[in-house]
N, C-alpha and C positions, 0 to 999 in steps of 0.2 A: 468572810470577806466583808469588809466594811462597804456603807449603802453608799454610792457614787451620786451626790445631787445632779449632776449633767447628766446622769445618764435615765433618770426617771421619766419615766411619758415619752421616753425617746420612739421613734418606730422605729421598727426592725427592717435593717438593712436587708436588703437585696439586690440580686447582680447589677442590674439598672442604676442601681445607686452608686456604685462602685464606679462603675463601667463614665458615668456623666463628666465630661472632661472641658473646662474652659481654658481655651487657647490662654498662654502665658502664664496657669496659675501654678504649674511645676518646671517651670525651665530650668532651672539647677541640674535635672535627672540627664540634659542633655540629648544629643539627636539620636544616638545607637539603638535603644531598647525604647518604642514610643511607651508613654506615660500608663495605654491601656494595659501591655502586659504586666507591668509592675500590679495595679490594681486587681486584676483577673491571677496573678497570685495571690494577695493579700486577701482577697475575697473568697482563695480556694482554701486555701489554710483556716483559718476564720470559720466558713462552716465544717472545714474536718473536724478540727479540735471541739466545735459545738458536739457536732454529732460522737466523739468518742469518749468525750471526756464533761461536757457540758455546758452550760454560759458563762459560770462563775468563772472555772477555771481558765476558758478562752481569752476571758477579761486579765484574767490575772498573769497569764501568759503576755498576750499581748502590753501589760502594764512594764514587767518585768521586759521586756526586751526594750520600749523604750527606755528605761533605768538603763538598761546596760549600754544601748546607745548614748545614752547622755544628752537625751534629745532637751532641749533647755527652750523656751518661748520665752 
């Protein structure tokens, strides 16, 4: 896997960090499912695939499904 500059020096996430939520910065997601369980998945997946498979891989997972999203900024 090629070296990601963002993500160097990065600190490592933990649930806290996931979990920290400012009012209005995901309203899209809508009122049904609040914002923390989206996160408290994404954070649970995240360290499975750590723990099974490694960081590279979790990186590269997670890359590839935004691709497939079509996530675009």
């Amino acid at each position: 896997m090629r070296d990601n500059v963002f993500l160097e020096n990065k600190k490592e996430l933990e649930l806290a960090d996931f979990m920290n939520y400012a009012d209005g910065s995901r309203g899209n997601l809508g009122k049904d499912i609040p914002v923390t369980i989206y996160r408290l998945l994404e954070y649970s997946i995240r360290e499975q695939l750590i723990r099974q498979f490694g960081k590279e891989t979790q990186i590269q997972v997670f890359q590839d499904a935004g691709f497939r999203a079509e996530i675009k900024e």
